[in-house]
TORKOL-4160 file (C-alpha; in steps of 0.2 Angstrom, whole numbers, padded with zeros to 4 digits, m for minus):
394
<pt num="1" X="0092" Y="m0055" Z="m0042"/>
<pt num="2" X="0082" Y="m0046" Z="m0028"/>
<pt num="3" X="0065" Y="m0046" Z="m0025"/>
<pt num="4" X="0057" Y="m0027" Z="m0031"/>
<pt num="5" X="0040" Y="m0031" Z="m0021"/>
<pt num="6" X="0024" Y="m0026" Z="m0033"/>
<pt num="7" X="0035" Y="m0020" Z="m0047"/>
<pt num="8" X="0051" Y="m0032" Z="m0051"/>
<pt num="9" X="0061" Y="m0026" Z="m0069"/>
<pt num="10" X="0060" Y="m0046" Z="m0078"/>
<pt num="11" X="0073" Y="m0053" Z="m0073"/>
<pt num="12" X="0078" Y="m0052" Z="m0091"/>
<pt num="13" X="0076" Y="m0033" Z="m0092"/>
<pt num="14" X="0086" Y="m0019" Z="m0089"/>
<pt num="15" X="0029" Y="0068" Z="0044"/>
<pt num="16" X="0036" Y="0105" Z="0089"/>
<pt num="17" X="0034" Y="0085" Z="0092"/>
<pt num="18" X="0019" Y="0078" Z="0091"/>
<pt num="19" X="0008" Y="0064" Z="0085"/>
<pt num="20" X="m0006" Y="0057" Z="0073"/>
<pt num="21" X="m0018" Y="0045" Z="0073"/>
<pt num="22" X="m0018" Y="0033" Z="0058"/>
<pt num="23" X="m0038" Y="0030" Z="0054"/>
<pt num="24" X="m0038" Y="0048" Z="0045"/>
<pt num="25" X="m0028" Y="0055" Z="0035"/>
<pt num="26" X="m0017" Y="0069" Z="0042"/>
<pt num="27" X="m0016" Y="0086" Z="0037"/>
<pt num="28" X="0000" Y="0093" Z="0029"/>
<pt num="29" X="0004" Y="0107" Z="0015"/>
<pt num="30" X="0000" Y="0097" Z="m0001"/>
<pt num="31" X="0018" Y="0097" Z="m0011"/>
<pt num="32" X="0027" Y="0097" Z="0003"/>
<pt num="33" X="0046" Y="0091" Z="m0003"/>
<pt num="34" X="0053" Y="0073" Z="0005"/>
<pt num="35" X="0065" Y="0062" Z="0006"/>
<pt num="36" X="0062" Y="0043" Z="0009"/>
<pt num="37" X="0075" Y="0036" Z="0018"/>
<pt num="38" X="0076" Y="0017" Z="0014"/>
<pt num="39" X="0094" Y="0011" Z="0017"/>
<pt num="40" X="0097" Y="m0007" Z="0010"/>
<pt num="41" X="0078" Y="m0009" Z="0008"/>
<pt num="42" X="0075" Y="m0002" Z="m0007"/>
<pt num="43" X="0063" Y="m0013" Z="m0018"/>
<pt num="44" X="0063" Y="m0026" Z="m0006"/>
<pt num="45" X="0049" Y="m0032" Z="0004"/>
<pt num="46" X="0055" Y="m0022" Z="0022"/>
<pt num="47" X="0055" Y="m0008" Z="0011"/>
<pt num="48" X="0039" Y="m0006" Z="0004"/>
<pt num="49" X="0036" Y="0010" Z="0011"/>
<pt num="50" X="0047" Y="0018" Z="0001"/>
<pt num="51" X="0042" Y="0007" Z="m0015"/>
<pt num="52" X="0027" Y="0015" Z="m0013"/>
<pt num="53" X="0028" Y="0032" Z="m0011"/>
<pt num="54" X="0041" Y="0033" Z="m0026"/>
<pt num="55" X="0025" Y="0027" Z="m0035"/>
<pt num="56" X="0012" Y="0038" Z="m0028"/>
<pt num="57" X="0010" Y="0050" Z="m0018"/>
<pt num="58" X="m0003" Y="0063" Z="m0016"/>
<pt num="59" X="0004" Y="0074" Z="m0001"/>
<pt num="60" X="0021" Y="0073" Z="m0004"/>
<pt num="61" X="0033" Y="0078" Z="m0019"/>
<pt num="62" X="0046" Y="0065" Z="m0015"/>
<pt num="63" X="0064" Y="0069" Z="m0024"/>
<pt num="64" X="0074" Y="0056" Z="m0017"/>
<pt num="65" X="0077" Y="0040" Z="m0008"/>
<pt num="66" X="0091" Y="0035" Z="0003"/>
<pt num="67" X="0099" Y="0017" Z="0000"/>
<pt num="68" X="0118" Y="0016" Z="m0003"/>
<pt num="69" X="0117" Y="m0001" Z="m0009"/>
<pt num="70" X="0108" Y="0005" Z="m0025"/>
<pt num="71" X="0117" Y="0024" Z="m0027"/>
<pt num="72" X="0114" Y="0029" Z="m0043"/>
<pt num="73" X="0100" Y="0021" Z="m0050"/>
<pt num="74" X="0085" Y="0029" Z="m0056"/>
<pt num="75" X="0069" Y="0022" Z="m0044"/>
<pt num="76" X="0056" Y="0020" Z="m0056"/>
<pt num="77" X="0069" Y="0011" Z="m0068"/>
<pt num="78" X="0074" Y="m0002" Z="m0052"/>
<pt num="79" X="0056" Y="m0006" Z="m0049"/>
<pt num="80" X="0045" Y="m0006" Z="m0061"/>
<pt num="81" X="0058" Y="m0003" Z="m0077"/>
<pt num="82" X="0052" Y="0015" Z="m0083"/>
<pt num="83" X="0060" Y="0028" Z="m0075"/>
<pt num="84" X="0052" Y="0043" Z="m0066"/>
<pt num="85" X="0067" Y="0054" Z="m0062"/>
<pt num="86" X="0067" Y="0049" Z="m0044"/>
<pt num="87" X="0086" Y="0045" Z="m0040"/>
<pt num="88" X="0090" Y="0035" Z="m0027"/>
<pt num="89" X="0105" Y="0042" Z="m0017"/>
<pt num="90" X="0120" Y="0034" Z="m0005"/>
<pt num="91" X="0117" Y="0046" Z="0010"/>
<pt num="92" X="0106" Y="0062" Z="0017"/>
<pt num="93" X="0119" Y="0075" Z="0014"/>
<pt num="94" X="0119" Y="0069" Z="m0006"/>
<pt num="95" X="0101" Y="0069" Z="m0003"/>
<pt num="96" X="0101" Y="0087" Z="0001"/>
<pt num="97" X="0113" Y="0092" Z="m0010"/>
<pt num="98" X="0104" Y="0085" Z="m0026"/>
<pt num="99" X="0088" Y="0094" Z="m0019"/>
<pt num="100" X="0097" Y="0110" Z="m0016"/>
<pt num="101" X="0089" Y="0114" Z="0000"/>
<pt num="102" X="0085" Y="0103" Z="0014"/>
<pt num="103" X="0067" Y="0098" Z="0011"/>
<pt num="104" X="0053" Y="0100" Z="0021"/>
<pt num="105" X="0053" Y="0079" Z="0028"/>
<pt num="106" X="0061" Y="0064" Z="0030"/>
<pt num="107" X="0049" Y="0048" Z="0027"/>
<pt num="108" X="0053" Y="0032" Z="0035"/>
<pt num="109" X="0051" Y="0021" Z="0020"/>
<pt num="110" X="0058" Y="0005" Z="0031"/>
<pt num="111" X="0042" Y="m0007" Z="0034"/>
<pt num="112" X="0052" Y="m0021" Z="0045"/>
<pt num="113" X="0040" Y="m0035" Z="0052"/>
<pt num="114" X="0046" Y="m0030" Z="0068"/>
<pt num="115" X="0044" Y="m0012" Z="0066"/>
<pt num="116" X="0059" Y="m0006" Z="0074"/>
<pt num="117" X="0073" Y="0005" Z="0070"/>
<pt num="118" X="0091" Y="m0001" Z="0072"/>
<pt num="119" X="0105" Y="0012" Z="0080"/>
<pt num="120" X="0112" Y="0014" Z="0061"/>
<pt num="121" X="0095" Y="0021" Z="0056"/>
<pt num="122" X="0091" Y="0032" Z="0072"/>
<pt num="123" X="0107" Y="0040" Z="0069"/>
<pt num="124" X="0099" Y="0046" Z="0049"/>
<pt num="125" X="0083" Y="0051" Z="0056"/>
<pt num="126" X="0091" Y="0062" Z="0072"/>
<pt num="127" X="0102" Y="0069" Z="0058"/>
<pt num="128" X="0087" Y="0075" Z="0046"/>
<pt num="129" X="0080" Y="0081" Z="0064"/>
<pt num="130" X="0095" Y="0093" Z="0066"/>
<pt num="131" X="0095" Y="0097" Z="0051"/>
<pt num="132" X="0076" Y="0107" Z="0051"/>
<pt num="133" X="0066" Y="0091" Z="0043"/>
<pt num="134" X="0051" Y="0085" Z="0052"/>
<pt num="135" X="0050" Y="0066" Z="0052"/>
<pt num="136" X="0037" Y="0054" Z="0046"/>
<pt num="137" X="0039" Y="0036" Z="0055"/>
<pt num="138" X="0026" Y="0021" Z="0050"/>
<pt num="139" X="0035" Y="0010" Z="0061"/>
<pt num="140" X="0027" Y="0003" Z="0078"/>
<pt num="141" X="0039" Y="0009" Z="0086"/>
<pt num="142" X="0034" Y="0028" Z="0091"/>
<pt num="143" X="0048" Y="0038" Z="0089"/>
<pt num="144" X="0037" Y="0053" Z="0100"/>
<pt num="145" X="0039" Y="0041" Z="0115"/>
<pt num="146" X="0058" Y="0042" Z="0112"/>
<pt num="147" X="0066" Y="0054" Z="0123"/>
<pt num="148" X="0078" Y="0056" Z="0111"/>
<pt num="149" X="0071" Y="0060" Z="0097"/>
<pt num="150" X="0058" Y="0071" Z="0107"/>
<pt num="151" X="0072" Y="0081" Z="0113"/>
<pt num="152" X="0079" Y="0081" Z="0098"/>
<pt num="153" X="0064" Y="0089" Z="0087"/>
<pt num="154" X="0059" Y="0098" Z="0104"/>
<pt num="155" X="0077" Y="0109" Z="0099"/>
<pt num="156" X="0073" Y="0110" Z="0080"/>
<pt num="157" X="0056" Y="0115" Z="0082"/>
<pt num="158" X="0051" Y="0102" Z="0069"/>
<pt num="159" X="0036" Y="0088" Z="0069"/>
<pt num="160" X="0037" Y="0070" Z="0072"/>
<pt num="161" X="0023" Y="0061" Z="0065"/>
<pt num="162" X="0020" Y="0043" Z="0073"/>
<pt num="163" X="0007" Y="0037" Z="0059"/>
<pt num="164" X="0003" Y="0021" Z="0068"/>
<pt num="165" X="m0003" Y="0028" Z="0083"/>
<pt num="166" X="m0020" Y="0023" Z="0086"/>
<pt num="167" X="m0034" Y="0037" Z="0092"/>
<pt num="168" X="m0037" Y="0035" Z="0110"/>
<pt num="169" X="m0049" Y="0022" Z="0115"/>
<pt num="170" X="m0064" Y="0031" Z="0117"/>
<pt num="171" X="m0062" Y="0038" Z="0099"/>
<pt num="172" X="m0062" Y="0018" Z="0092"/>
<pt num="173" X="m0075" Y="0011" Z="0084"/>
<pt num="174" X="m0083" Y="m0008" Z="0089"/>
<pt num="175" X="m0093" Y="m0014" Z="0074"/>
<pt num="176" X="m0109" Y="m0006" Z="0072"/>
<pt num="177" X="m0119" Y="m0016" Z="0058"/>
<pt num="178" X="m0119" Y="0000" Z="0047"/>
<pt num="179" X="m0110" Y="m0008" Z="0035"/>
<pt num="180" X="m0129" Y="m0013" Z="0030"/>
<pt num="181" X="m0129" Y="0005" Z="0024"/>
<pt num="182" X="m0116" Y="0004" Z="0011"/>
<pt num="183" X="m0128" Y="0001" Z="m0005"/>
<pt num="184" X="m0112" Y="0001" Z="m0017"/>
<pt num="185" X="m0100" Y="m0014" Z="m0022"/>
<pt num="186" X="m0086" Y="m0018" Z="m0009"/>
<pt num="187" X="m0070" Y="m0024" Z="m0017"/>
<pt num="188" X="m0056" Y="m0029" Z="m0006"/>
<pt num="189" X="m0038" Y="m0035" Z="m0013"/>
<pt num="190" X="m0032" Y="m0048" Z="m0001"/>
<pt num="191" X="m0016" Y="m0060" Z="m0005"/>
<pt num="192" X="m0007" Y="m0075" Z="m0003"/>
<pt num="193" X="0008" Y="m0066" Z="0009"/>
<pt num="194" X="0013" Y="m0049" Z="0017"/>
<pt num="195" X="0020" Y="m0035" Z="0006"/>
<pt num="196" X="0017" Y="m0045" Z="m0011"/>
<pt num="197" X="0007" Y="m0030" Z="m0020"/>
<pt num="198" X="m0010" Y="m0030" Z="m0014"/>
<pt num="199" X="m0010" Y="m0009" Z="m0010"/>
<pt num="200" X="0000" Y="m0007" Z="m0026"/>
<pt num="201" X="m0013" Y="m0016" Z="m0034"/>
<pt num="202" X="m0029" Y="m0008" Z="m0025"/>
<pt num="203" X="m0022" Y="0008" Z="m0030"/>
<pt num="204" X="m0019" Y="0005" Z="m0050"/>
<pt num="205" X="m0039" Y="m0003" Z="m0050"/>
<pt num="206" X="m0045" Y="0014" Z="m0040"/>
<pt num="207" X="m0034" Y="0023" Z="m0054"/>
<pt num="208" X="m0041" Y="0014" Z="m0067"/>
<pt num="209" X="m0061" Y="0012" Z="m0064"/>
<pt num="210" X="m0060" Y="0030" Z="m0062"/>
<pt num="211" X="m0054" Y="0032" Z="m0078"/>
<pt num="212" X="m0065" Y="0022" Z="m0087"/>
<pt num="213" X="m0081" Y="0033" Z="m0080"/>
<pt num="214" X="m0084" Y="0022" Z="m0065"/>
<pt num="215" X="m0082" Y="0033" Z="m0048"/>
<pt num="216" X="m0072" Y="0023" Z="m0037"/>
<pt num="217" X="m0063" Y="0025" Z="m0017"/>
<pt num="218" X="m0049" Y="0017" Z="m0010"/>
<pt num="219" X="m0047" Y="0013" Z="0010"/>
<pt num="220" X="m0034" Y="0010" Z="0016"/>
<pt num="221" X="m0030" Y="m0001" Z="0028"/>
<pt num="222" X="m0009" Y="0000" Z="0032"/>
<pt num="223" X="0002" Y="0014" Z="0036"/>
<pt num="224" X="0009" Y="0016" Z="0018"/>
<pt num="225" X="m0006" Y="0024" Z="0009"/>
<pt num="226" X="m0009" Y="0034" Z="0025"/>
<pt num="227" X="0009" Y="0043" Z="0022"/>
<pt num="228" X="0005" Y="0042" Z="0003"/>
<pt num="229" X="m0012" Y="0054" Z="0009"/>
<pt num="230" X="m0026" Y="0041" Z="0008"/>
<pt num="231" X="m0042" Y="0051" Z="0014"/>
<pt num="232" X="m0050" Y="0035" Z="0022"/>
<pt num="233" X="m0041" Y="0023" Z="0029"/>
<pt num="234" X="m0033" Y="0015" Z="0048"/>
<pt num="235" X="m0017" Y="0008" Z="0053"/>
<pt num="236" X="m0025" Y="m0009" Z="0055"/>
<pt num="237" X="m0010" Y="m0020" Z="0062"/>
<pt num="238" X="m0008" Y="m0005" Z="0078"/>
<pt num="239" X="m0026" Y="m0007" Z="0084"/>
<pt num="240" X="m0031" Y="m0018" Z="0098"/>
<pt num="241" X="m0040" Y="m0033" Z="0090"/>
<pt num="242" X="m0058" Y="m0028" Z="0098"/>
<pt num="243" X="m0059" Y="m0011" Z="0087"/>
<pt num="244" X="m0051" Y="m0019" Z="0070"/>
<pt num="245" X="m0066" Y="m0025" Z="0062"/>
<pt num="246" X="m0077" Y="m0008" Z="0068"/>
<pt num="247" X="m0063" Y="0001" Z="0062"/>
<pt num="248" X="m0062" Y="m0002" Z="0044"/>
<pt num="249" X="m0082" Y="m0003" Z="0044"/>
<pt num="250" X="m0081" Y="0017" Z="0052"/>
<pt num="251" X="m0070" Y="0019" Z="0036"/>
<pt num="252" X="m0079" Y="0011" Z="0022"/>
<pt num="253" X="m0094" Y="0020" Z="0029"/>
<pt num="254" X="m0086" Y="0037" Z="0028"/>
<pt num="255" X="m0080" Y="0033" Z="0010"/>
<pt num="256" X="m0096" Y="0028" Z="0005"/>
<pt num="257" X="m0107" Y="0044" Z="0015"/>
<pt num="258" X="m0093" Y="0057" Z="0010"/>
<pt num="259" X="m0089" Y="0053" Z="m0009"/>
<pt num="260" X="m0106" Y="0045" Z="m0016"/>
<pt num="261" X="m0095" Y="0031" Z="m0026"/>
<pt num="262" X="m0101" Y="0017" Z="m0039"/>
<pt num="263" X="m0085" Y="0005" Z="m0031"/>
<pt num="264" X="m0076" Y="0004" Z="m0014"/>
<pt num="265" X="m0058" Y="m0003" Z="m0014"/>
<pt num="266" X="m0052" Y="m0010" Z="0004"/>
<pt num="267" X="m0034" Y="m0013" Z="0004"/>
<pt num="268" X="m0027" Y="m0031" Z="0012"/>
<pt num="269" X="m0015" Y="m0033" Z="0026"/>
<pt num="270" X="m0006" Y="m0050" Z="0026"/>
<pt num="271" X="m0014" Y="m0065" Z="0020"/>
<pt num="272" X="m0029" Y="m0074" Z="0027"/>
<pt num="273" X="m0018" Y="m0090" Z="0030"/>
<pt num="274" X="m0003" Y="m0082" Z="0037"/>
<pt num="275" X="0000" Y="m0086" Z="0054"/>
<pt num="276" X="0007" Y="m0071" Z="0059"/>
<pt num="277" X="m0004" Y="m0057" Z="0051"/>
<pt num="278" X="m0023" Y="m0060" Z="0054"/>
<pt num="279" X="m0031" Y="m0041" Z="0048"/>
<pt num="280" X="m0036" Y="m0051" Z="0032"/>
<pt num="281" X="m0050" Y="m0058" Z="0043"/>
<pt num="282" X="m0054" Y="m0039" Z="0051"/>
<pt num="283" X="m0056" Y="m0033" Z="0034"/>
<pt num="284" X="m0068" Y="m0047" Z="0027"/>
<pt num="285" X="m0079" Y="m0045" Z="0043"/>
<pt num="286" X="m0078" Y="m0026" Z="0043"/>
<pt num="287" X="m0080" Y="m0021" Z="0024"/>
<pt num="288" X="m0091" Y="m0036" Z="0020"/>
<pt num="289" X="m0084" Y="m0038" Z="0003"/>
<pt num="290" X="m0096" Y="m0044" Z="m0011"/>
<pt num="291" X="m0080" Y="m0047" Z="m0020"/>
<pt num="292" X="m0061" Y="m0053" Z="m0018"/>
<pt num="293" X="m0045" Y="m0050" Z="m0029"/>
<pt num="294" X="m0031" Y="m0061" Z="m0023"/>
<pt num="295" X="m0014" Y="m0056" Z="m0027"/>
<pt num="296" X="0001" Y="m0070" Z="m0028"/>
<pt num="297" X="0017" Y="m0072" Z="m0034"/>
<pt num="298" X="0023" Y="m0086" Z="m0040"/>
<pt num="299" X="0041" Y="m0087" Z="m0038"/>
<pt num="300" X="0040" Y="m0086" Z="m0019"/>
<pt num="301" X="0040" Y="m0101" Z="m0011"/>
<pt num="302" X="0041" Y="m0096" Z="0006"/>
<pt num="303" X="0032" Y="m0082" Z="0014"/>
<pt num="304" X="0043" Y="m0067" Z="0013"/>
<pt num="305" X="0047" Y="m0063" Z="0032"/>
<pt num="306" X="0042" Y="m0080" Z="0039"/>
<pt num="307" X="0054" Y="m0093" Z="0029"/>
<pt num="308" X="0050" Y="m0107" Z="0039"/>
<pt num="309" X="0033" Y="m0107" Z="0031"/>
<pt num="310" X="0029" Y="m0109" Z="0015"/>
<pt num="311" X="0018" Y="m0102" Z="0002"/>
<pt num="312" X="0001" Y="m0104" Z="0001"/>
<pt num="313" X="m0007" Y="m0109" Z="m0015"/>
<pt num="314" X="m0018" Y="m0097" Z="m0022"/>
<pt num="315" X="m0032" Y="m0110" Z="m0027"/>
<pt num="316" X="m0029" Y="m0113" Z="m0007"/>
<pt num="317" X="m0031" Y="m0095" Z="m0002"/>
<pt num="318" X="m0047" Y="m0093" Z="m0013"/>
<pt num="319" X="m0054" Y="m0108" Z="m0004"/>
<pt num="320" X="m0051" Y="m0100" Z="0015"/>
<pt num="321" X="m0056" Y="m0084" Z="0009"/>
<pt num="322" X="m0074" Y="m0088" Z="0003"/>
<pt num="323" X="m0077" Y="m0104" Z="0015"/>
<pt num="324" X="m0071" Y="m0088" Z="0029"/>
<pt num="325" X="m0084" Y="m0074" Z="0021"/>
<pt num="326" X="m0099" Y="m0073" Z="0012"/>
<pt num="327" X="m0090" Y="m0066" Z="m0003"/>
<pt num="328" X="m0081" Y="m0074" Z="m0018"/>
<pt num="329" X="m0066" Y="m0071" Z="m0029"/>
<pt num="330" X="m0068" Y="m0064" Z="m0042"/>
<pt num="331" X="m0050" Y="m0063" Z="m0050"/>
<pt num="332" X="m0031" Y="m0065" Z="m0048"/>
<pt num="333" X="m0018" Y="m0053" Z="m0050"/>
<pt num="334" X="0001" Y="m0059" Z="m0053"/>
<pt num="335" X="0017" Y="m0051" Z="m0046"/>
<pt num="336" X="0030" Y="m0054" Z="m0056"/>
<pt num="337" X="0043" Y="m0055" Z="m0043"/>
<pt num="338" X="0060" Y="m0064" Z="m0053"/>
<pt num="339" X="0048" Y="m0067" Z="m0066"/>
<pt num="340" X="0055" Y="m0068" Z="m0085"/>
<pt num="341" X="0042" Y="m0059" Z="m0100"/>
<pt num="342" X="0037" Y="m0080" Z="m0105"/>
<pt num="343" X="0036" Y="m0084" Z="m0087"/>
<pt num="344" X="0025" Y="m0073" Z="m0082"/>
<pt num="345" X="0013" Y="m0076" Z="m0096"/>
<pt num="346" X="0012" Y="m0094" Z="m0093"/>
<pt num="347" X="0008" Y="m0090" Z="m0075"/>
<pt num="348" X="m0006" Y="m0077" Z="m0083"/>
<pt num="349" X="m0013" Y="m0091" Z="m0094"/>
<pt num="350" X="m0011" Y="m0106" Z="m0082"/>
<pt num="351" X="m0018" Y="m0100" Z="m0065"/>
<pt num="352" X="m0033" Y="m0092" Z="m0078"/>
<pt num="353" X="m0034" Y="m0110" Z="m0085"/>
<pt num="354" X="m0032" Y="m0119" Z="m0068"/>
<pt num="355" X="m0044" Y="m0106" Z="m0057"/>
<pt num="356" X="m0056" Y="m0102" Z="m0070"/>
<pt num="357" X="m0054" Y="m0084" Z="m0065"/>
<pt num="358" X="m0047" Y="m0069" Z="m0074"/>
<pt num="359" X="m0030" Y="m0065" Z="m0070"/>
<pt num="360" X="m0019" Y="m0053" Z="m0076"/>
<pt num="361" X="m0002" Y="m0043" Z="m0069"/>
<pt num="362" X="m0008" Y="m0025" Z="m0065"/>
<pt num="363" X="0009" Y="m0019" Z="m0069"/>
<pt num="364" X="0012" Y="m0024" Z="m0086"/>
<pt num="365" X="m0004" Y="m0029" Z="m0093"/>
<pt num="366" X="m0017" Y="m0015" Z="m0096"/>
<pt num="367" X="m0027" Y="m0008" Z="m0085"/>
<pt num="368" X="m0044" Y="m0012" Z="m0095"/>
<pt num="369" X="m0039" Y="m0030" Z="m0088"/>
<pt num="370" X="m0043" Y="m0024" Z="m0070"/>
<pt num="371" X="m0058" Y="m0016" Z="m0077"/>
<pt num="372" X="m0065" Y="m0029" Z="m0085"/>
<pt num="373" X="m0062" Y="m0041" Z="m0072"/>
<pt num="374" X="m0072" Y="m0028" Z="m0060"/>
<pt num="375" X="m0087" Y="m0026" Z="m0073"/>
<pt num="376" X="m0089" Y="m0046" Z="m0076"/>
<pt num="377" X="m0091" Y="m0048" Z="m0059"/>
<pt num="378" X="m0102" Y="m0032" Z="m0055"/>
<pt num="379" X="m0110" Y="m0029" Z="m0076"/>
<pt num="380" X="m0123" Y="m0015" Z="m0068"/>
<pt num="381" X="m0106" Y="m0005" Z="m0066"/>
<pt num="382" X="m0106" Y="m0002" Z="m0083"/>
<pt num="383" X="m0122" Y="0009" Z="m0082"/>
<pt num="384" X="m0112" Y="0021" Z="m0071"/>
<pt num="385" X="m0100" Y="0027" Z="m0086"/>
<pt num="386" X="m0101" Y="0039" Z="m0097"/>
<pt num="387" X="m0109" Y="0034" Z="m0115"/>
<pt num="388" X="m0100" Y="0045" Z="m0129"/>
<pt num="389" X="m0108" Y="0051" Z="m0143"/>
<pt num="390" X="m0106" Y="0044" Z="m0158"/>
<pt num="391" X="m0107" Y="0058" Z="m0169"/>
<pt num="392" X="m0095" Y="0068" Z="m0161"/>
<pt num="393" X="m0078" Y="0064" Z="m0168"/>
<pt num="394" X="m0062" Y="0070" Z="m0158"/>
């Protein structure tokens, strides 16, 4: 069975041409109607673009995804086992049809570790060009920089939006020391790998201290939650290495300044042991996290794009990550990647057991377990939410 990155079923059940920079979130019509174009990637790490949109998306109204190799399954189903009446479709043309109009974009939901487009999938994207749709590309590779595909959207009068592209140099932040200013709880959600969870899970523990009374911001750190419209956040892995650090401190500062939160989320990039992704260690020196949630999953046993190298442990990752940063750990979440039901509980109580951490998988356990795992660590959170009366009955 595949790898369904952040979300896997158990294995025993069922953006005129021109360009944006990623360290704010660009402006388009809210509800404007996409598809995701995601061939042969669909639920697999390289395509966690598109996992993630199907799963949340606040500027977009996404209605398809384009992956021939898994035609007629419903998305939400393939990932996470619910459905959510988001098909996924063999080609474009199907893709239009079932819309019944030609929507306003096509996303790029392909997320490669070489961030390149192959002539196959050029071929998609210039079609949905002709064919009036503006183009959304995370990739590294800047589609606006293409002749081509300049030409091409120069003719059809539509966008291209290059979401990596960083702002111009003298727009760049170097770390200032005003994260001294932020007086609220950082939490960032780091991991043992690339693309095993850790936005996916961010999001969910934003979602779910919100809920419970407890005003909480994400920033986002990766091209995904800038195309999903994240308000703070920067493409972290297209920045030259001076301006990473002052980056994500720039963003955390204007979470914290422009919404008043009780919580801060900072979204991970790779892993802090990996050898080839090092924005984990930007993160912790820009966003001075008090606290750490590590994701890890189990069943991997070599990192996902980098098979030469094996997994971390996650008792090995804690131990980098705090001896790294003044911070600490302060849970575990699961991704239950070609996990059974009984397999992925024994991971729960064993790593729990093991660690001495609460751990829990936020996609199949309750969000109250995120919560509480927040509120142990940080109790004075609990102040912020709202008591209820208990003489008023419902």
């Amino acid at each position: 069975m595949s790898s369904l990155i952040g979300g896997t079923p158990f294995s025993s059940a069922p953006e005129r041409s021109e360009s944006t920079a990623p360290s704010a979130s660009f402006a388009l019509p809210v509800g404007s109607t996409a598809i995701v174009y995601c061939e042969a990637l669909f639920g697999e790490q390289d395509g966690k673009t598109a996992n993630g949109l199907v799963r949340h998306s606040e500027k977009y109204e996404i209605l398809s995804v384009i992956d021939s190799t898994r035609a007629g399954a419903d998305s939400g189903s393939l990932l996470d086992g619910t459905a959510n009446g988001i098909p996924v479709l063999a080609s474009l043309a199907e893709s239009i049809a079932h819309a019944g109009h030609v929507p306003d974009y096509l996303i790029c939901g392909l997320a490669p570790a070489d961030g390149l487009l192959s002539d196959d999938q050029r071929v998609v994207l210039l079609d949905g060009i002709a064919r009036g749709m503006h183009i959304v590309n995370g990739l590294h590779e800047f589609l606006n920089d293409d002749a081509e595909f300049a030409a091409a959207a120069m003719i059809a009068g539509v966008t291209i939006t290059d979401v990596r592209r960083p702002k111009a140099k003298r727009d760049l932040h170097l770390f200032s020391g005003r994260i001294a200013d932020v007086t609220c709880p950082r939490i960032a959600v780091l991991g043992t790998d690339g693309a095993i969870g850790k936005r996916t899970t961010a999001t969910l523990l934003v979602q779910a201290l919100n809920a419970h009374g407890i005003r909480a911001v994400m920033v986002g750190t990766g091209q995904t939650t800038l195309i999903q419209g994240g308000k703070y956040g920067v493409a972290l892995d297209a920045l030259v290495p001076q301006f990473c650090s002052g980056e994500v401190e720039n963003q955390v500062v204007a979470a914290f300044e422009g919404e008043d939160p009780d919580v801060i989320v900072v979204e991970g990039q790779g892993a802090l042991s990996h050898p080839a992704y090092l924005t984990s260690a930007h993160i912790l020196r820009g966003s001075r996290p008090a606290a750490v949630i590590v994701q890890h999953a189990p069943k991997r046993t070599v990192l996902g794009d980098f098979p030469m190298v094996a997994m971390p442990t996650v008792a090995g990752e804690i131990a980098l990550i705090e001896a790294f940063a003044d911070t600490r750990v302060i849970g575990v979440t699961i991704n239950h990647e070609e996990m059974t039901e009984d397999e992925l509980a024994a991971a729960i109580t064993e790593h729990g057991r093991s660690l001495g951490l609460p751990v829990t998988d936020p996609l199949t356990r309750p969000a109250s377990d995120l919560v509480d795992m927040v509120l142990a660590a940080f109790p004075a959170l609990a102040n912020t939410a709202p008591v209820s009366d208990p003489t008023t009955t419902g």
